[in-house]
BAFI-3210 file (N, C-alpha, C; in Angstrom, 3 decimals, decimal comma, padded with zeros to 6 digits):
// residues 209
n [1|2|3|4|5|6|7|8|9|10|11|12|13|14|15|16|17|18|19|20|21|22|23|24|25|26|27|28|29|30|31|32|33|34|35|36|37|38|39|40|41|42|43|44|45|46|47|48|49|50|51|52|53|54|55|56|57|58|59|60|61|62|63|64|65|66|67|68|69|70|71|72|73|74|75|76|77|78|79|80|81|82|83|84|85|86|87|88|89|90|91|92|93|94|95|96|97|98|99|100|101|102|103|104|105|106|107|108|109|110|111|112|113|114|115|116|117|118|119|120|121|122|123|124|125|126|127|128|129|130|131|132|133|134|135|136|137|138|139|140|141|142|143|144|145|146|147|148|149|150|151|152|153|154|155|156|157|158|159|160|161|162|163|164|165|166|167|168|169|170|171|172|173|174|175|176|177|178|179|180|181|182|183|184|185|186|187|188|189|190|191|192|193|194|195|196|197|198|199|200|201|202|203|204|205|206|207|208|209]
n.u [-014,205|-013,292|-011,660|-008,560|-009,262|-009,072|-005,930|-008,019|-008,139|-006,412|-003,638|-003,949|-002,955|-000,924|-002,838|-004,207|-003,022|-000,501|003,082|003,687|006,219|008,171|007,179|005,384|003,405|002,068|-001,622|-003,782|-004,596|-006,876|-007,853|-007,191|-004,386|-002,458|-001,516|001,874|004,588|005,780|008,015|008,368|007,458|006,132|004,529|001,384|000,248|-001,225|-001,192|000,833|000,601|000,298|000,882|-001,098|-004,249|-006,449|-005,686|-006,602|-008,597|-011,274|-010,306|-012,379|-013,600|-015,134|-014,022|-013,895|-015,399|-017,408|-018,588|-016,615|-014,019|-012,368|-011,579|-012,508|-011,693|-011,551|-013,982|-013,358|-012,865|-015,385|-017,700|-017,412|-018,611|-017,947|-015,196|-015,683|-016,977|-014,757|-012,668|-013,725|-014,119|-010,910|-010,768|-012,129|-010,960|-008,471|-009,135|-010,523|-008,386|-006,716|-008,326|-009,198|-006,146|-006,107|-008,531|-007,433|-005,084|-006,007|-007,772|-010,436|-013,622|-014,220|-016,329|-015,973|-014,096|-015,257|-017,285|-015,277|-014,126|-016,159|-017,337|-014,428|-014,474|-016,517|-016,561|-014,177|-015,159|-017,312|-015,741|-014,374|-016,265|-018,741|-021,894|-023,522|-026,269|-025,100|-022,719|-022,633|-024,180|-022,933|-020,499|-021,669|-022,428|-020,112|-018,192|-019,406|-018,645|-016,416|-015,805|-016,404|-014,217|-012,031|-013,338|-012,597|-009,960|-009,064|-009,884|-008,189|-005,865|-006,123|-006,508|-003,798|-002,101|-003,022|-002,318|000,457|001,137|001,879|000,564|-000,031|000,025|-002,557|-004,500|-003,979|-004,165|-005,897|-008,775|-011,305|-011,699|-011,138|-013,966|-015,696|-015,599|-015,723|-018,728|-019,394|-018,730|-020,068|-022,598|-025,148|-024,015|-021,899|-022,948|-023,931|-022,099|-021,281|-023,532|-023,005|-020,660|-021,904|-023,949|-021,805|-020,910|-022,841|-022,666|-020,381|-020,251|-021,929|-021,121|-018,770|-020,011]
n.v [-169,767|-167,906|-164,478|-162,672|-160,594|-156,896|-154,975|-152,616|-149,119|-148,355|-145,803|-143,288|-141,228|-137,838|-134,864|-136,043|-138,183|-139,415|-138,377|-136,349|-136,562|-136,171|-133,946|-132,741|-131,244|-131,526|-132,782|-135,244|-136,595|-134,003|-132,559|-129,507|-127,907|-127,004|-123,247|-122,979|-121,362|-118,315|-117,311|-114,744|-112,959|-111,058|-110,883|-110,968|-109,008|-106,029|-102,811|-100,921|-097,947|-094,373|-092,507|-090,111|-089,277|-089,144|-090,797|-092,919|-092,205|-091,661|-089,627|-086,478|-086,988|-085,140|-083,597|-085,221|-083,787|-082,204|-081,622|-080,135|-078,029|-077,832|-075,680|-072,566|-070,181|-066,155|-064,246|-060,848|-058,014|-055,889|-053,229|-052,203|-050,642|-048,675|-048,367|-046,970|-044,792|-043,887|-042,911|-041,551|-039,145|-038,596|-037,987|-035,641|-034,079|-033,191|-032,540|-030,083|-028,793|-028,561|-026,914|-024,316|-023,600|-023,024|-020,753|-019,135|-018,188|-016,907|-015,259|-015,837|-017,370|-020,827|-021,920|-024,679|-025,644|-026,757|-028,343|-030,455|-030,944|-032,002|-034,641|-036,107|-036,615|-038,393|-040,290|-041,528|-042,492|-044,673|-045,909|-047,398|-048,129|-049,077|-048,697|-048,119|-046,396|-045,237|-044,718|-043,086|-040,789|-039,916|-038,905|-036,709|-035,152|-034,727|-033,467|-030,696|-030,112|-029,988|-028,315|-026,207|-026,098|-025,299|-022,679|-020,896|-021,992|-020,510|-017,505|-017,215|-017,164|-015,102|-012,783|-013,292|-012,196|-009,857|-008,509|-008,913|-011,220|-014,534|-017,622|-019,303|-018,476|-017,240|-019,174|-020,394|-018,460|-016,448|-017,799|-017,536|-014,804|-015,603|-017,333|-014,975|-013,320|-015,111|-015,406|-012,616|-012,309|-014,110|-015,035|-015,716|-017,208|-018,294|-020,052|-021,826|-023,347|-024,885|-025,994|-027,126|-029,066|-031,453|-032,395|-032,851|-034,564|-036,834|-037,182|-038,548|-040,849|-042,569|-042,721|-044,188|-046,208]
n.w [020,396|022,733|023,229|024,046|026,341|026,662|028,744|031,282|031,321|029,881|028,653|027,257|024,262|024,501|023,439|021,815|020,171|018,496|017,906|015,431|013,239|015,053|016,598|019,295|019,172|017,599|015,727|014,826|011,568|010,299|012,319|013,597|014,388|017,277|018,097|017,796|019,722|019,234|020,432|020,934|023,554|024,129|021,769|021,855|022,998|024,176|022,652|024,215|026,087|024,391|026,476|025,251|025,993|024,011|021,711|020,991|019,342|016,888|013,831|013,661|016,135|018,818|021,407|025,376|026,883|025,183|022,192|019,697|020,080|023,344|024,220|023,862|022,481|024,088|023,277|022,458|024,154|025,297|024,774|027,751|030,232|032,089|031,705|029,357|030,504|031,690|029,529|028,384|030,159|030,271|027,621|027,653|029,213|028,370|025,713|025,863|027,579|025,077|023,615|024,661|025,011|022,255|021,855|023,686|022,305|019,814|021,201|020,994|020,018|018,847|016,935|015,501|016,462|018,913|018,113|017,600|019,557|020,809|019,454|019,109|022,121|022,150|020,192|021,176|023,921|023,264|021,160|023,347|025,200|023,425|022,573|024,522|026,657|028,912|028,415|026,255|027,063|029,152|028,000|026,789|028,459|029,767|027,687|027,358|029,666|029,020|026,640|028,242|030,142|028,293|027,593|030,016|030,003|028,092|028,425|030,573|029,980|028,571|030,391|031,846|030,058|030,047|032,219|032,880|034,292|034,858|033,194|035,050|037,611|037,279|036,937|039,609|041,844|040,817|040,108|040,750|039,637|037,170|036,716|037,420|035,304|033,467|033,663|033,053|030,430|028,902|026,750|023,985|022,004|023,361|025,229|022,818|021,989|023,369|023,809|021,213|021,584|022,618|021,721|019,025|020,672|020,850|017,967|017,466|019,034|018,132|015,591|016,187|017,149]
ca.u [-012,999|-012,469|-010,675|-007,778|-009,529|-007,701|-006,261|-008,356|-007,837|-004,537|-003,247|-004,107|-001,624|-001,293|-003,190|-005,650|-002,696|000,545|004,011|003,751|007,938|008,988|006,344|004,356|001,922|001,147|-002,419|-004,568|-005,505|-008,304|-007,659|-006,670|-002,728|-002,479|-000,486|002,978|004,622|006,809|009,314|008,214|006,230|005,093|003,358|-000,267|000,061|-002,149|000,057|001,487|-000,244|001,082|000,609|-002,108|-005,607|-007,253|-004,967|-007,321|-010,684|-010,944|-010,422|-013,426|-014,121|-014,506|-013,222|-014,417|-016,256|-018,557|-017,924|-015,899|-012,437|-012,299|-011,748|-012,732|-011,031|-012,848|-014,110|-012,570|-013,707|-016,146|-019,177|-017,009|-019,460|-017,067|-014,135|-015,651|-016,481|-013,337|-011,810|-014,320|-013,453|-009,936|-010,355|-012,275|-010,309|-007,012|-009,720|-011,125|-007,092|-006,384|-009,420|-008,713|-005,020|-006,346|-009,175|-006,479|-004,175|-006,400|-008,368|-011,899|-013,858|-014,345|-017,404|-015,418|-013,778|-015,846|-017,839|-014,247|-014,498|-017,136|-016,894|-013,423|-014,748|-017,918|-016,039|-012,945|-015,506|-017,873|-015,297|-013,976|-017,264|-019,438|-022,824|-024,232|-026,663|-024,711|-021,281|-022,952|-024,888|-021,659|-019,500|-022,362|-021,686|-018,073|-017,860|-020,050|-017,705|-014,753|-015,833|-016,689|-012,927|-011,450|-013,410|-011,980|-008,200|-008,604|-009,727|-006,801|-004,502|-006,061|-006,117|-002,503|-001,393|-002,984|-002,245|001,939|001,492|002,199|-000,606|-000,262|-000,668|-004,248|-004,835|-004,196|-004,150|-007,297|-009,415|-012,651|-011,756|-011,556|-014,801|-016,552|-015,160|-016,858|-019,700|-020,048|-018,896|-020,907|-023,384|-026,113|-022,623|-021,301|-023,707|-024,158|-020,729|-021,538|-024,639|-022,526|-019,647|-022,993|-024,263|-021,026|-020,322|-023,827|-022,998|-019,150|-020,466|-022,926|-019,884|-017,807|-020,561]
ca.v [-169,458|-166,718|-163,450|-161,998|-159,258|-155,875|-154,343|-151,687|-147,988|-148,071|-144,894|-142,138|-140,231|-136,271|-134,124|-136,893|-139,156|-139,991|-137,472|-136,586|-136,205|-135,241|-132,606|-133,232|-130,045|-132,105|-133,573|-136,216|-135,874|-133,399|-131,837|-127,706|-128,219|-125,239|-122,644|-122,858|-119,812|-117,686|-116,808|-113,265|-112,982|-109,716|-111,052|-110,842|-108,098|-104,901|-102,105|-100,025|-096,525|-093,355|-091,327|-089,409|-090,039|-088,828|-091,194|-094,254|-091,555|-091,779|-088,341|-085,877|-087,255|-084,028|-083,979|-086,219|-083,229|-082,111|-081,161|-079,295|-077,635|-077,765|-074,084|-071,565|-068,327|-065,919|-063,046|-059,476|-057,079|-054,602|-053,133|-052,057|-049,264|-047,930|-047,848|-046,304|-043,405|-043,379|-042,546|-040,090|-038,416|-037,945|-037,369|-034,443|-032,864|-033,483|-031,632|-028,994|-028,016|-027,988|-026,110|-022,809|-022,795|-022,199|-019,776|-017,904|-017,555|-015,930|-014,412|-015,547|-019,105|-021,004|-023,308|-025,920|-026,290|-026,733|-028,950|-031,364|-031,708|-033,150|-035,152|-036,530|-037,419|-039,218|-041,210|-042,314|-043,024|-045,598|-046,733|-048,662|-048,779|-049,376|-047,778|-048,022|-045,063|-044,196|-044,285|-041,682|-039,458|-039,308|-038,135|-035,261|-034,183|-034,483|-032,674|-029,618|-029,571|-029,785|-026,762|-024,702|-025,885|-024,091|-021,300|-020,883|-021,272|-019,214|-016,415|-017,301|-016,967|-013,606|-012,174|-013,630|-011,491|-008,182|-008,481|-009,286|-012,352|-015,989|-017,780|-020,628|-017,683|-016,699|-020,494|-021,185|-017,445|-015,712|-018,679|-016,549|-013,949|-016,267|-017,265|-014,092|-012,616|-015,717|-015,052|-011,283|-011,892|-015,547|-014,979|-016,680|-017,581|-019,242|-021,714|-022,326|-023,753|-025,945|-027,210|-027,688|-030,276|-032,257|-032,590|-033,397|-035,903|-038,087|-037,833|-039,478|-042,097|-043,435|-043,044|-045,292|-047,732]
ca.w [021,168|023,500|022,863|025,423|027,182|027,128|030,341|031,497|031,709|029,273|028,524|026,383|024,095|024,821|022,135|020,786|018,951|018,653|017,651|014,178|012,851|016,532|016,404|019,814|019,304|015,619|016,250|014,241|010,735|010,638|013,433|013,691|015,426|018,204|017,441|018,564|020,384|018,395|020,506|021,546|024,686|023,990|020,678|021,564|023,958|023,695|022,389|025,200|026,049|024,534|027,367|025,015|026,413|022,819|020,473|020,076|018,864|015,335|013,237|013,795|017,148|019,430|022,923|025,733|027,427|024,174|020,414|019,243|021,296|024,759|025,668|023,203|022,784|024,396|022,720|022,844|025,266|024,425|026,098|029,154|030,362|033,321|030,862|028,206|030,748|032,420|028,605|027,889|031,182|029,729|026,289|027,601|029,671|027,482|024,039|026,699|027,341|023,788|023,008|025,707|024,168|020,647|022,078|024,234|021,143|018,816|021,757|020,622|020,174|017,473|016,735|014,555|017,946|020,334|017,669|017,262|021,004|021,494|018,756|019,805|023,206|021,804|019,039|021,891|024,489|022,435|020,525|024,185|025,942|023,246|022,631|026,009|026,597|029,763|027,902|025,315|027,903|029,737|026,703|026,061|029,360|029,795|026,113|027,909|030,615|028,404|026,172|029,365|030,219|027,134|027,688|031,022|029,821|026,892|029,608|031,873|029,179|027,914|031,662|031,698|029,082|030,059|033,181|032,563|035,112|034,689|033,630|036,462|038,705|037,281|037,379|040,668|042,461|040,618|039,455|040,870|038,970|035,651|036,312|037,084|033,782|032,016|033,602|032,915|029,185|028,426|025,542|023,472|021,233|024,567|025,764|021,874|021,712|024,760|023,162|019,947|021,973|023,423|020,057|018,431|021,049|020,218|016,926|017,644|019,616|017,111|014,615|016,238|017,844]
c.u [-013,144|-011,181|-010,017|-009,026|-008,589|-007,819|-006,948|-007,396|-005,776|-004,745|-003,516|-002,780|-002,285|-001,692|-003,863|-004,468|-000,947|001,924|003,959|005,607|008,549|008,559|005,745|003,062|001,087|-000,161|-002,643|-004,926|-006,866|-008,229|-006,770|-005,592|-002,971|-001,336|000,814|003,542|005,665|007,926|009,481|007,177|005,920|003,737|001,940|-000,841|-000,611|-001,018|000,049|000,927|001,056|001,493|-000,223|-003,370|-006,268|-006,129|-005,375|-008,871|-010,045|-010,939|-011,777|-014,121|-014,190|-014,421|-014,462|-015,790|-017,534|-017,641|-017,273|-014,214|-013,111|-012,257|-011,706|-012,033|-011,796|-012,622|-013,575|-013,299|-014,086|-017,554|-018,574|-017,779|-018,074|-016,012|-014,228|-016,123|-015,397|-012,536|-012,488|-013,918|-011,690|-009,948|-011,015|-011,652|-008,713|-007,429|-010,005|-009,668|-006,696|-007,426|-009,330|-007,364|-005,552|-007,474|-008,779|-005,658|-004,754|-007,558|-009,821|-011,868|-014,049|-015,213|-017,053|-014,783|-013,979|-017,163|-016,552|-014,276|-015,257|-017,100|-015,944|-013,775|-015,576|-017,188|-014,970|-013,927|-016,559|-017,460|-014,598|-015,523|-018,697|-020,835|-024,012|-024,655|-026,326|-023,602|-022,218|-023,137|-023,535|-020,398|-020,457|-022,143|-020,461|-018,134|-018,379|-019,080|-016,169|-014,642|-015,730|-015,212|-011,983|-012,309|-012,717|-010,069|-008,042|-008,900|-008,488|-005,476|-004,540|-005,586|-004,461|-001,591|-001,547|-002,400|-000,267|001,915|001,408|000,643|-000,911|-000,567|-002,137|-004,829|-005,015|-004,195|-005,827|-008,540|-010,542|-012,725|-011,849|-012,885|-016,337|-016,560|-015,518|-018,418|-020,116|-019,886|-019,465|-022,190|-024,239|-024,750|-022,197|-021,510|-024,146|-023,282|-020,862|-022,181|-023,980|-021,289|-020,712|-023,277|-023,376|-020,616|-021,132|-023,291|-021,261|-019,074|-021,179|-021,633|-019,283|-018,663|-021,005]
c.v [-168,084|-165,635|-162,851|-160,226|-157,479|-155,182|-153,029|-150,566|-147,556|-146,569|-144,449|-141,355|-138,787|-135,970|-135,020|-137,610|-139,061|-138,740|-137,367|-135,789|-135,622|-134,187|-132,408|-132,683|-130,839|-132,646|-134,579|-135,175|-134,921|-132,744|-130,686|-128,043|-126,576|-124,585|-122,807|-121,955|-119,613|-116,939|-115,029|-112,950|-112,116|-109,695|-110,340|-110,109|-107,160|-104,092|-101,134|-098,659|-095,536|-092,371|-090,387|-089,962|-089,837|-089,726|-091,767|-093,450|-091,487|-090,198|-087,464|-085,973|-086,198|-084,485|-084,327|-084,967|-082,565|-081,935|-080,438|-078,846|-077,319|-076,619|-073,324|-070,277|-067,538|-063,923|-061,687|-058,734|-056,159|-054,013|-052,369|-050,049|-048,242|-047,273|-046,755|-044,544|-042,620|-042,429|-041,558|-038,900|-037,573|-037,166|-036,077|-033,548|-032,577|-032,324|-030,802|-028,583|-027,394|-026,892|-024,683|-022,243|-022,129|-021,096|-018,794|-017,553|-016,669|-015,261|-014,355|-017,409|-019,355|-022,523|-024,512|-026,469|-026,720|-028,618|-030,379|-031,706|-032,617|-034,513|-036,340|-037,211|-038,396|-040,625|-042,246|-043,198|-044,579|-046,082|-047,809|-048,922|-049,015|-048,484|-048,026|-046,542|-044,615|-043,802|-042,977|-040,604|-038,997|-038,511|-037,236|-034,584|-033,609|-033,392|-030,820|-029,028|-028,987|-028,470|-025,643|-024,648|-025,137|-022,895|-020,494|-020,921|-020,637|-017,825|-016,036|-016,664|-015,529|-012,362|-012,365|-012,050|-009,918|-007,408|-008,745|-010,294|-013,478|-016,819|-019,309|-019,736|-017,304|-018,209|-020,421|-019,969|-016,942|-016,526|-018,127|-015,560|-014,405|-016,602|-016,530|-013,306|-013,836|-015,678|-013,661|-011,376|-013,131|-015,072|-015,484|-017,582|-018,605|-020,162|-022,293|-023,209|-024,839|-026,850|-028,100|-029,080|-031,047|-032,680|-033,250|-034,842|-037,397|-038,467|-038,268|-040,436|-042,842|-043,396|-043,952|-046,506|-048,316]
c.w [021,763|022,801|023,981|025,545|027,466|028,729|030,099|031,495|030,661|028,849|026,847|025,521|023,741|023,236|021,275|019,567|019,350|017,659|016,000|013,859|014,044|016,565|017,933|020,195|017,765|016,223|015,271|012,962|011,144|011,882|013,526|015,119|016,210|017,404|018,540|018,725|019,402|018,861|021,131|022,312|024,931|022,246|020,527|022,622|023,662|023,479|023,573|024,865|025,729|025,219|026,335|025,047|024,932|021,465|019,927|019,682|017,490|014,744|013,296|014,970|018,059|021,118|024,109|027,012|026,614|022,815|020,832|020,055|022,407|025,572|023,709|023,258|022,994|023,486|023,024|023,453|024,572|025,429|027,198|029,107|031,270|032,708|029,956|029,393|031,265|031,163|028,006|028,940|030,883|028,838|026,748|028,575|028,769|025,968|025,028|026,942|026,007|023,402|023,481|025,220|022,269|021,073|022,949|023,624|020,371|019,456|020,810|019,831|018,778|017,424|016,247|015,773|018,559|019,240|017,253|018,964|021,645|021,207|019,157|021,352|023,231|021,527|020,279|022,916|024,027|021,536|021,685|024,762|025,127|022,879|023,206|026,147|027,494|029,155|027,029|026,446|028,817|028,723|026,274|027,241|029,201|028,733|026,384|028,661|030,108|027,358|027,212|029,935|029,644|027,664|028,849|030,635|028,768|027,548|030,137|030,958|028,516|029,335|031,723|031,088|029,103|031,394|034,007|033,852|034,495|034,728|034,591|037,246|038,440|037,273|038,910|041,927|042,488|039,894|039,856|039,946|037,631|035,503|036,231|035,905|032,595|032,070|033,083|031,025|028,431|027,688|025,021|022,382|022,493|025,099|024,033|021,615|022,849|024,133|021,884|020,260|022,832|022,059|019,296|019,249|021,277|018,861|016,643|017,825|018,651|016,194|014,823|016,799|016,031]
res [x|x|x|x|x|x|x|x|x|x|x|x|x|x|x|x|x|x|x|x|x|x|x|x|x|x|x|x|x|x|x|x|x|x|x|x|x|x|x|x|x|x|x|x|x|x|x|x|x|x|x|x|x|x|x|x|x|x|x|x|x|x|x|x|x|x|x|x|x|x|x|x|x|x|x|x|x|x|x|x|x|x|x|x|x|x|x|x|x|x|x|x|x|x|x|x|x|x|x|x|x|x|x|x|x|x|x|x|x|x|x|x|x|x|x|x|x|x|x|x|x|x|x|x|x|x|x|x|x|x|x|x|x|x|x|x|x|x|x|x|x|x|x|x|x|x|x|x|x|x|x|x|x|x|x|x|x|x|x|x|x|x|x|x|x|x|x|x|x|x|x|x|x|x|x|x|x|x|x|x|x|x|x|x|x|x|x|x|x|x|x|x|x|x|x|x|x|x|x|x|x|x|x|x|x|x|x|x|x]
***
């Protein structure tokens, strides 16, 4: 006997089978069911940027231009040659004033003086600019100049006094006359005291470098 023939092409049911309990994502035994959505269509989204580009590097990671921090603090200034003579330039004319009032008060010099001058200009200048051999050689000058300054207003101030005038007037009237009267009474004592604020003001600078 013959068997009925089935019609062709009959229909398929969705998902490989038939509704399991009014399910219609259920599939066939054995078969891994999809997942069904949960209801929040931000679920399986990537998480939203913090606006910080460095949030997703793991701890120790250093920044995206090399190790370590990105800008360094930068070291403190030091070295400055120009500065350090600009401040020797002061300090000696500021110790070369002081130095002429104490050698026009007690009318006569004083080596501890002239040896704190230099000193003082050495130590200020190479403690900003360092111990650069122009900053020094310029603070043994200066320190020369700044003794020969005192000697000059401790003059002014003795002329001053014998002379019953003002000593801004022998400053700024007879300033030839102050320094032909250091020339006629300048000494082996006088340029010793010179040499001694040159001297003191190497051995300032090395102090403070």
């Amino acid at each position: 006997m013959s068997q009925p023939v089935q019609p062709p092409n009959q229909p398929q049911q969705p998902f490989g089978g038939q509704p399991v309990d009014g399910n219609p994502y259920a599939g066939q035994p054995g078969q891994p069911a999809p997942a069904a959505p949960t209801g929040n269509p931000y679920g399986q989204q990537p998480p939203a940027p913090t606006g910080n580009p460095f949030a997703g590097q793991q701890p120790g990671q250093g920044a995206p231009f090399g190790s370590g921090a990105p800008f360094a603090p930068a070291p403190p200034a030091r070295n400055n040659v120009l500065l350090g003579v600009l401040v020797a330039l002061g300090a000696a004319i500021v110790a070369g004033i002081l130095y002429g009032v104490i050698a026009g008060s007690i009318e006569r010099e004083v080596g501890y003086a002239a040896v704190g001058v230099g000193f003082l200009v050495g130590f200020a200048s190479s403690k900003i600019g360092g111990s650069n051999p122009a900053v020094i050689g310029a603070a043994a000058v200066f320190s020369i100049g700044a003794v020969y300054l005192g000697q000059l207003v401790g003059i002014s101030m003795v002329l001053a006094d014998l002379a019953q005038i003002p000593f801004s007037e022998v400053i700024g009237d007879h300033f030839g006359t102050v320094t032909e009267a250091w020339s006629q009474e300048a000494d082996f004592m006088t340029y010793l005291f010179l040499a001694l604020g040159a001297i003191a003001a190497v051995g300032g600078a090395k102090k403070a470098g």
